[in-house]
Structure formats: structure tokens, C-alpha cells
C-alpha positions in Angstrom: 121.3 32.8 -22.4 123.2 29.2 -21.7 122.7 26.9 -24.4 120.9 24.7 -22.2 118.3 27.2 -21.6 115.7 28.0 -24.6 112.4 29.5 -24.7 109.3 27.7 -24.8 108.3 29.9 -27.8 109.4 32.0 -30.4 107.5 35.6 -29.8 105.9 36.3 -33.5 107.2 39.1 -35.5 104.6 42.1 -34.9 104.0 43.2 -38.5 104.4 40.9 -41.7 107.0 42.6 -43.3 109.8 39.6 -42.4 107.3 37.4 -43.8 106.8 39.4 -47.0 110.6 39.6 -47.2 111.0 35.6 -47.1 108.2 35.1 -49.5 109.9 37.6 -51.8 114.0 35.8 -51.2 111.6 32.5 -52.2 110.2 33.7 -55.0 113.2 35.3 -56.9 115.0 31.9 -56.1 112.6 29.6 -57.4 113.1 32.4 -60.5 116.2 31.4 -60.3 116.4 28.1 -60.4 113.2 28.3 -63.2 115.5 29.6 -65.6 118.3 28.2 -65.2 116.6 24.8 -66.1 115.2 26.8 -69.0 118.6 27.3 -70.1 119.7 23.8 -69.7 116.5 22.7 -71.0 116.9 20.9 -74.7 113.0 20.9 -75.4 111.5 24.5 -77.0 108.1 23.9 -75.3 109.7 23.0 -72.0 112.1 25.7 -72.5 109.4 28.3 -72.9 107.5 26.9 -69.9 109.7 27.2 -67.5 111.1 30.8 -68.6 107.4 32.0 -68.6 107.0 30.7 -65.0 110.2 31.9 -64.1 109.3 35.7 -65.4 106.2 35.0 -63.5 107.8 34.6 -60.2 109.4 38.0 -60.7 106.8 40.1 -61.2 105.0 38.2 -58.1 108.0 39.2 -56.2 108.0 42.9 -57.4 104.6 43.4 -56.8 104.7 41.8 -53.5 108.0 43.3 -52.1 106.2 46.5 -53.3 102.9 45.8 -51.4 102.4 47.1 -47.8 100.4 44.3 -46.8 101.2 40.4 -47.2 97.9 38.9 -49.1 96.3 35.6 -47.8 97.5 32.5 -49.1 94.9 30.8 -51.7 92.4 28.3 -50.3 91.3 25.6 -52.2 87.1 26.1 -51.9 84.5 23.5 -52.4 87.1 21.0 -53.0 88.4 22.7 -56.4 91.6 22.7 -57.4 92.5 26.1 -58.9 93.8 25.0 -62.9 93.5 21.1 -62.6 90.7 18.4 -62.5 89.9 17.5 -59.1 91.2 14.3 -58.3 89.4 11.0 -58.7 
């Protein structure tokens, strides 16, 4: 196809499993990068933090690379935010 030529629209993969397999690459990056500033981190508390979040992103990508489905994102309901106050 001539580079001048492009589709109106990009046809959907039919099954989630390229989605699940992005979702998984961004999860063991953010792990990544989670304890890495762990590492670099000078603060115990901080430190801890961000390797327990980090180790936390792993096992989210195990179990979801191991998963045959991909599960629906959270939804924020009633205007609750999941962990926090709502906001003011």
C-alpha cells in the first residue's frame, strides 16, 4: 500500500489476548521502573513502598498473563474513589 494511501480504520484484534499481552509488557515495566527507584531511594519507608508496589505489579502480571480472559477495567461507582477521600 503507497504511503499516501491509509485506512480509515484500524480493524480490532478479534480476541483480547494482544491486549492482555500489552497490559502485562506495562505492568512488568512499571515493576521495573518501581524498584529501581526503590533502589535509589535514600528513605526506608519510601523504599519499602515502592518495592511493595513494585512486587505488586508482578504478581498482577503473572496472574493476568496467566488468565484466559482480560478482566474489566475498575469503574469508579457512586462517585467513590477506590482508597482515597473523594475530592472536595
Amino acid at each position: 500500500m503507497p504511503s499516501t494511501q491509509r485506512p480509515d480504520r484500524v480493524p480490532a484484534p478479534r480476541d483480547g489476548s494482544i491486549d492482555r499481552r500489552r497490559r502485562v509488557a506495562l505492568l512488568l515495566e512499571t515493576a521495573d521502573v518501581l524498584a529501581e527507584r526503590a533502589r535509589r531511594s535514600t528513605d526506608a519507608a519510601q523504599a519499602a513502598v515502592l518495592a511493595r508496589r513494585s512486587a505488586e505489579r508482578r504478581a498482577q502480571a503473572v496472574r493476568l498473563a496467566a488468565s484466559e480472559t482480560v478482566p474489566e477495567p475498575r469503574r469508579l461507582v457512586g462517585g467513590a474513589w477506590p482508597g482515597r477521600l473523594a475530592p472536595s
